[in-house]
NULUM-442380 format. One record per residue (C-alpha): x, y, z; residue in one letter; chain. Coordinates in Angstrom, 1 decimal, padded with zeros to 4 digits. Layout:
<atoms>
> X; Y; Z; a; A
...
</atoms>
This chain:
<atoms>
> 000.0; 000.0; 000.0; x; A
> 001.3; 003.6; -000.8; x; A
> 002.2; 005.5; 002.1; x; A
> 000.9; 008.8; 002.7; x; A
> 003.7; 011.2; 001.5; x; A
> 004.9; 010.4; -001.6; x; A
> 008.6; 009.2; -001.7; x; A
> 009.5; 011.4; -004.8; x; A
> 007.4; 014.9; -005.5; x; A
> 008.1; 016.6; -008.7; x; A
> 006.6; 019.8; -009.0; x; A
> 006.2; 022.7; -011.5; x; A
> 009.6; 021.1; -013.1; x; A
> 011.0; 023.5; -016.1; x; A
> 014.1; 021.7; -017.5; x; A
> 015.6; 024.2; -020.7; x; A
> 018.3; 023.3; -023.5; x; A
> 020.5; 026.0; -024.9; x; A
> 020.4; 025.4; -028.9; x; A
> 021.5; 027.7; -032.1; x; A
> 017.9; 028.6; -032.5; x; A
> 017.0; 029.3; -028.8; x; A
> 016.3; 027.9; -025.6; x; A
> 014.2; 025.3; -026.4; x; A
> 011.6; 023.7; -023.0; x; A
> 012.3; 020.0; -023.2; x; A
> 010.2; 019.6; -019.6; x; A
> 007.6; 022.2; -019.4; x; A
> 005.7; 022.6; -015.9; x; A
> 006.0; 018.6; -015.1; x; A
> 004.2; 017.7; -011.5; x; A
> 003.6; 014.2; -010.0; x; A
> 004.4; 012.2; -007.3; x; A
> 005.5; 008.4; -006.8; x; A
> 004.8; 006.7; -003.4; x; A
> 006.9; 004.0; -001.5; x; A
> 006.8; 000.5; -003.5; x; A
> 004.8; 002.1; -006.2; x; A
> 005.3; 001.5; -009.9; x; A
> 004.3; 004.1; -012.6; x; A
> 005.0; 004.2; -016.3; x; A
> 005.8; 007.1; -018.2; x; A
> 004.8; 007.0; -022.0; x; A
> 005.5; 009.4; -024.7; x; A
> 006.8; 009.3; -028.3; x; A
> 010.4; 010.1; -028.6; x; A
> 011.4; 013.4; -027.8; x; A
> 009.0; 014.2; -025.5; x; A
> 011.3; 015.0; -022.5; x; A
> 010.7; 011.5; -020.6; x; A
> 014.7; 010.2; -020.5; x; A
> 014.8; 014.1; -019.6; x; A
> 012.5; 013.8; -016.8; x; A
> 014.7; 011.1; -015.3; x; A
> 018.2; 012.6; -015.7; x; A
> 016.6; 015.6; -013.5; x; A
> 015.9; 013.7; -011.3; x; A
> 019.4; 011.8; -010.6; x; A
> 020.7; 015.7; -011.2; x; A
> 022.5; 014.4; -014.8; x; A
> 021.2; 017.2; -017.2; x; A
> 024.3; 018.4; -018.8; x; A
> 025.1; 021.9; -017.9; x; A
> 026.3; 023.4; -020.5; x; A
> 023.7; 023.6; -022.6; x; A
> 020.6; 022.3; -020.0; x; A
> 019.6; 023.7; -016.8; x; A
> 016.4; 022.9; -014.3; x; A
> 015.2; 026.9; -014.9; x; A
> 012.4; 025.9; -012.1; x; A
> 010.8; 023.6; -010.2; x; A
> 011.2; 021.3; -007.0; x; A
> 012.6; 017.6; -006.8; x; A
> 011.8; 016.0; -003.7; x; A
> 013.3; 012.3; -002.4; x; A
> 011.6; 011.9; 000.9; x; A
> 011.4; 015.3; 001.7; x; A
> 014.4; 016.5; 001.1; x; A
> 014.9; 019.0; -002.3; x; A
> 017.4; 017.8; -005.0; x; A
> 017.5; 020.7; -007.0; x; A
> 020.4; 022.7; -006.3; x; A
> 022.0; 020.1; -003.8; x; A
> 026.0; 020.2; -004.3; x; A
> 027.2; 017.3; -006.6; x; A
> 028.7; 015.4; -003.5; x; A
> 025.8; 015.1; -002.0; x; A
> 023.8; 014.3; -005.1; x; A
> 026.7; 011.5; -005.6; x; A
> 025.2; 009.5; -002.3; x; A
> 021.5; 010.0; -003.4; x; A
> 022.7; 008.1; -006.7; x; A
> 023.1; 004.6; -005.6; x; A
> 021.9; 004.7; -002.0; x; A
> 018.2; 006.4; -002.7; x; A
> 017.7; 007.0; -006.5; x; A
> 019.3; 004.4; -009.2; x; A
> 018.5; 004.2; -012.9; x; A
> 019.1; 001.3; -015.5; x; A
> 020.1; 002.9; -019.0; x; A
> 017.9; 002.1; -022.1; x; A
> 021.6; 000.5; -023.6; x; A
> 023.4; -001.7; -021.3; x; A
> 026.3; -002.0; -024.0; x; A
> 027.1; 001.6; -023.2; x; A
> 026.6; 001.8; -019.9; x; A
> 028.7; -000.8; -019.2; x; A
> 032.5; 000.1; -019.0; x; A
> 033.8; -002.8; -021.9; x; A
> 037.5; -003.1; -020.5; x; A
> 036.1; -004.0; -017.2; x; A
> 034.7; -007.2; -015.9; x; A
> 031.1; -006.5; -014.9; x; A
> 032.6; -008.2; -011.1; x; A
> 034.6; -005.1; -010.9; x; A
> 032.0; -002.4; -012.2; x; A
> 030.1; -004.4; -009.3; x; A
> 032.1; -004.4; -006.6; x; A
> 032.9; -000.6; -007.1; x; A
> 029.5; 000.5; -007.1; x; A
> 029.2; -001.3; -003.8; x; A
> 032.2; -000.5; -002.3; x; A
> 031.8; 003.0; -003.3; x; A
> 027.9; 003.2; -001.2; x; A
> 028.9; 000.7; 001.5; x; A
> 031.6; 000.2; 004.1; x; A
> 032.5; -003.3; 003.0; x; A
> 035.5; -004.9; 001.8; x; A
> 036.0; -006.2; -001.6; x; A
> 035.4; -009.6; -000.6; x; A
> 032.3; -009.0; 001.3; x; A
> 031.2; -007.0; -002.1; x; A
> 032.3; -009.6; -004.3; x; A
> 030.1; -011.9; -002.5; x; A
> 027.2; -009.6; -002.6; x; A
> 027.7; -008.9; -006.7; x; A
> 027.2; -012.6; -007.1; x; A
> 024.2; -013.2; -005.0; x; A
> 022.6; -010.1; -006.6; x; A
> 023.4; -012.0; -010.0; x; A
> 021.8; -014.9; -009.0; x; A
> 019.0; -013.1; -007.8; x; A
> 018.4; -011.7; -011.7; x; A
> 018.6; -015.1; -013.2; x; A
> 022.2; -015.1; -014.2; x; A
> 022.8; -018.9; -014.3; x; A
> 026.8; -019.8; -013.3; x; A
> 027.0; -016.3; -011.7; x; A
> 030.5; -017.6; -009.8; x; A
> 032.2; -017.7; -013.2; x; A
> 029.9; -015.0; -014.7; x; A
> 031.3; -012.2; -012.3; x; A
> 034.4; -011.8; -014.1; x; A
> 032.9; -012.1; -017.5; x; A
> 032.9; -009.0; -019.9; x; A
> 030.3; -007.1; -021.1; x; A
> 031.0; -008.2; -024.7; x; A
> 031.0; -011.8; -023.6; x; A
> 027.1; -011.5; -021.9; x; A
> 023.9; -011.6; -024.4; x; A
> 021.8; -008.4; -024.5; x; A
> 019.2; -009.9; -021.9; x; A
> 022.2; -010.6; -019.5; x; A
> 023.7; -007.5; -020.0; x; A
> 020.6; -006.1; -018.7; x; A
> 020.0; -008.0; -016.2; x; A
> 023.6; -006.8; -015.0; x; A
> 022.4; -003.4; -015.1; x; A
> 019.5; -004.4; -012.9; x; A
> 021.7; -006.3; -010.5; x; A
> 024.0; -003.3; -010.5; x; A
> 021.1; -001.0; -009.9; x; A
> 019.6; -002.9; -006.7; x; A
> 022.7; -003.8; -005.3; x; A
> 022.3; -001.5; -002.7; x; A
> 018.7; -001.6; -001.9; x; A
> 017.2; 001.8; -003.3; x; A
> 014.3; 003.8; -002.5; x; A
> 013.6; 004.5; -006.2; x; A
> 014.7; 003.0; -009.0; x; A
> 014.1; 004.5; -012.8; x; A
> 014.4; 002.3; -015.4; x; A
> 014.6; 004.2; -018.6; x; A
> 013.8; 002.0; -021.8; x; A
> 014.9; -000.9; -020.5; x; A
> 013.8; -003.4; -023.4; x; A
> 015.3; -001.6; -026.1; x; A
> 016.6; -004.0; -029.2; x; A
> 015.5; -007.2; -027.0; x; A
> 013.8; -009.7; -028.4; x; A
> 010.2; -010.2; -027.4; x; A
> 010.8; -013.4; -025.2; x; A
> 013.9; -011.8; -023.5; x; A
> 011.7; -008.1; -023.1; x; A
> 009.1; -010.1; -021.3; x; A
> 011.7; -012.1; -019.1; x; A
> 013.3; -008.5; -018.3; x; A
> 010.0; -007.1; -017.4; x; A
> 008.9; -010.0; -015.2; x; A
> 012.3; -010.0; -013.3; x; A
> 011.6; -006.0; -012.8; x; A
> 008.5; -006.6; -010.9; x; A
> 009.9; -009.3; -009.3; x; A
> 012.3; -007.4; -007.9; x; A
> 010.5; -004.4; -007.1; x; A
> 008.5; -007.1; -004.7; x; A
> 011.2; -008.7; -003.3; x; A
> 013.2; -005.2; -002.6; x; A
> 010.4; -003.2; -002.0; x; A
> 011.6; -000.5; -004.4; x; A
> 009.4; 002.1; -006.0; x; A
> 009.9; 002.1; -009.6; x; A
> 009.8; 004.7; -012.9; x; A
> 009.6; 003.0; -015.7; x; A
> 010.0; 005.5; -019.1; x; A
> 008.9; 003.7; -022.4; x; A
> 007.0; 004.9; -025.8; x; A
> 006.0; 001.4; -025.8; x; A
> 002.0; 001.1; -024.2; x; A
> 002.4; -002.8; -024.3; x; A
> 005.5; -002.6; -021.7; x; A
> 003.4; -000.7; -018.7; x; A
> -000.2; -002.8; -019.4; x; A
> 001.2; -005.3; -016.6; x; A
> 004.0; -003.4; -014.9; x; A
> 002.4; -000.3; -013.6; x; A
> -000.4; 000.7; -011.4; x; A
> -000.5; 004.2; -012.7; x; A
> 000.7; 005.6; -015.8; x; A
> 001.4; 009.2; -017.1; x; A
> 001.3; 010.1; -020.8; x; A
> 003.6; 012.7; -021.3; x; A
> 003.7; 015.0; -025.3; x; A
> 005.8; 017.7; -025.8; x; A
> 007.3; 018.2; -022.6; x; A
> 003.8; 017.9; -020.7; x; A
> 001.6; 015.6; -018.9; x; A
> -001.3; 015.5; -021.0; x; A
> -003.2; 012.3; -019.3; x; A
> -002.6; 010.2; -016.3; x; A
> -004.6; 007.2; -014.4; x; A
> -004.1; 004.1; -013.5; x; A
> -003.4; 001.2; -015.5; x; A
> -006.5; -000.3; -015.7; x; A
> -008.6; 003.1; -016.4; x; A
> -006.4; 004.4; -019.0; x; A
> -006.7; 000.4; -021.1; x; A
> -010.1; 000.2; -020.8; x; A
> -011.0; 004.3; -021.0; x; A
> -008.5; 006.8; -022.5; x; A
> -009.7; 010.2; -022.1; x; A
> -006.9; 012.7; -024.3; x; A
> -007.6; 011.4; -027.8; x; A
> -003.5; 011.0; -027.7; x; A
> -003.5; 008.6; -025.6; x; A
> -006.7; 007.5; -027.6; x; A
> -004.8; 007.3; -030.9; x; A
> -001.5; 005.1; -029.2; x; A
> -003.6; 002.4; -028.2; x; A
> -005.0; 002.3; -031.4; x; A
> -001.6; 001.9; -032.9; x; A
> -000.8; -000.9; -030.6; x; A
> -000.7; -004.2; -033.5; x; A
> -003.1; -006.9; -033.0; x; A
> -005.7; -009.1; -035.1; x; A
> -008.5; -007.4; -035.6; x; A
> -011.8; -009.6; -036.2; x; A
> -008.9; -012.2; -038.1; x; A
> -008.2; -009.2; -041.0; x; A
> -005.2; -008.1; -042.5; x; A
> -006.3; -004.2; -041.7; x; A
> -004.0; -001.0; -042.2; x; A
> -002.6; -000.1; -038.4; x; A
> -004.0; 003.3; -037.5; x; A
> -002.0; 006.1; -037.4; x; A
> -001.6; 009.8; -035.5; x; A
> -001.6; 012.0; -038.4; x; A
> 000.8; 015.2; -038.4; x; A
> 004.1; 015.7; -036.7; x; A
> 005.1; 016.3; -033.2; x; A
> 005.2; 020.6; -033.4; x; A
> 009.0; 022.3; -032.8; x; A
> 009.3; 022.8; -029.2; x; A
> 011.2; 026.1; -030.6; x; A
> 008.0; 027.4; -032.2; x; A
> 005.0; 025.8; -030.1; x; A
> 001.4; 026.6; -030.5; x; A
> -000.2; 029.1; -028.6; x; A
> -002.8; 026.7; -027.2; x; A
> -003.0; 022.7; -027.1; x; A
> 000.3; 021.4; -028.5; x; A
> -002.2; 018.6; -030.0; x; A
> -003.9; 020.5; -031.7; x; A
> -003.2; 020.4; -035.9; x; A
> -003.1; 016.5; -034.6; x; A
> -006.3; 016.0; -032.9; x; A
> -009.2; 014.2; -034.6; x; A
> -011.6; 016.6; -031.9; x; A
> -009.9; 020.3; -032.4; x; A
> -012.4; 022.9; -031.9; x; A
> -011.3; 026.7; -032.5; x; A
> -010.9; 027.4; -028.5; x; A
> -008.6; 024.5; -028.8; x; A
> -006.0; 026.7; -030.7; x; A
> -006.1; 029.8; -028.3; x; A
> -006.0; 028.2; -024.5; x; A
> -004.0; 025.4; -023.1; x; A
> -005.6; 023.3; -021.2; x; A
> -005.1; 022.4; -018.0; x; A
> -004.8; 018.6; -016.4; x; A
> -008.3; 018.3; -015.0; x; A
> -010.1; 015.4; -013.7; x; A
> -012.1; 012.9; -015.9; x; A
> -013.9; 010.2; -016.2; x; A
> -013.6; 008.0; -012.5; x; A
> -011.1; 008.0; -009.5; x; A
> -008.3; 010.3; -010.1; x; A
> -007.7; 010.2; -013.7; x; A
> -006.7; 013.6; -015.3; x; A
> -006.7; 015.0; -019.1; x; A
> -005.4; 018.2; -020.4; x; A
> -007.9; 018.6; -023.3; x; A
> -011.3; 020.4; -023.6; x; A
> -012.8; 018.0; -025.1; x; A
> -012.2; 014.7; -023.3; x; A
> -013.3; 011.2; -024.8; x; A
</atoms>
């Protein structure tokens, strides 16, 4: 059960890129809040500022040319934005860990994944490199790694795709975090090994009793392995609900038109796959009202002067930022 103050609050986040044609707003006004042991999805084509979202959060936005221009972070209370990098260095690791959408280049290649291990331990934990080695390989085993004895001093290059992720995930709960963000994390994985790697995230998340961010364009990826899931488009949140409302009742006709592009048989026919018509609009020359809007099967002409706000629709606590909800 989620406790009663969130474990992460995001609020009113502005995250801003220095580029040749101007500052362009790749997180515009984000707010939302994970609870202890929770698990939430974030969905969004790419580009939409949700990898963004994430290295905000871990305090990774590359300065030069990005900046957090406004907004509060908050990890159980306590406000990451504008904490000094030595103390940001604990909170990665010990409170807040992420597994990269490429293990491949995560991974250091002229180290065994033992090593990378061990100093990620070592470097969060008073224990020897014995006592850390022995810890690498149970949290190994723990992620299915069969052999993990011999596989601890294995290279990256030596692992299969689905190993070398579950190394990263290994890595990542190693030591026990509050929160941990798993950005893409089925990326050019076969189907069999996606759902494997999904199934040992939840897994995990119940054995650790970690909260967990997962950030994916793919619907299909959350159905299962979130309770609630935000839609995020151009730098906003334009829906969010849990799982089981936003399925079986999308209310932004976004969201509307991504489950509609999910493939499947329909009524045994070979049938065109739907499609969102348009283009995502240049974040350096937005709309003045809903950045959907020369997309949306619904506009009406108040549509293109106001943006809407993330009200409530439909039941429970779902929200929509459109005038004109399904």
């Amino acid at each position: 059960m989620a406790s009663a103050a969130p474990l992460l609050s995001v609020e009113n986040l502005v995250v801003e890129f220095a580029t040749e044609g101007g500052v362009v707003r790749a997180v515009d006004g984000l707010s939302f809040e994970i609870h202890a042991r929770d698990a939430i999805g974030i969905v969004g084509e790419s580009g939409c500022g949700k990898s963004v979202t994430a290295l905000a959060i871990l305090g990774l936005i590359p300065s030069p040319p990005g900046r957090i221009a406004s907004g509060s972070i908050k990890l159980n209370g306590k406000e990451l934005v504008g904490l000094p990098e030595p103390e940001l260095r604990r909170v990665r690791g010990n409170d807040v860990t992420m597994i990269f959408q490429e293990p491949m280049t995560a991974l250091n290649p002229v180290f065994s994944i033992g090593n990378q291990m061990i100093e990620v331990l070592r470097r969060h934990k008073a224990i020897s490199r014995r006592e850390a080695r022995s810890v690498a390989i149970d949290m190994l085993r723990a992620v299915g790694i069969p052999g993990a004895e011999k596989r601890i001093d294995d290279y990256p290059h030596e692992l299969s795709g689905g190993m070398r992720q579950r190394v990263m995930i290994a890595m990542a709960l190693s030591c026990n975090p509050k929160l941990l963000i798993a950005d893409e994390p089925t990326t050019a994985l076969d189907v069999t090994t996606q759902a494997q790697v999904l199934e040992e995230i939840s897994r995990l998340q119940e054995e650790f009793q970690t909260a967990v961010m997962l950030i994916t364009h793919d619907l299909g990826v959350v159905a299962e392995t979130c309770r609630r899931i935000l839609v995020m488009y151009c730098g906003q949140i334009i829906e969010t609900a849990d799982a089981e409302e936003l399925f079986g009742r999308p209310h932004h006709p976004y969201t509307a038109g991504l489950l509609e592009a999910i493939p499947r048989i329909r009524d045994k026919k070979l049938e065109r796959l739907p499609i969102i018509r348009g283009v995502v609009p240049d974040l350096l020359d937005l709309p003045p009202g809903c950045r959907f809007a020369d997309r949306c099967p619904k506009v009406q002409p108040d549509c293109w002067e106001e943006v809407p706000a993330l009200s409530p629709v439909g039941h429970g606590d779902a929200r929509a930022a459109c005038f004109y909800p399904n």
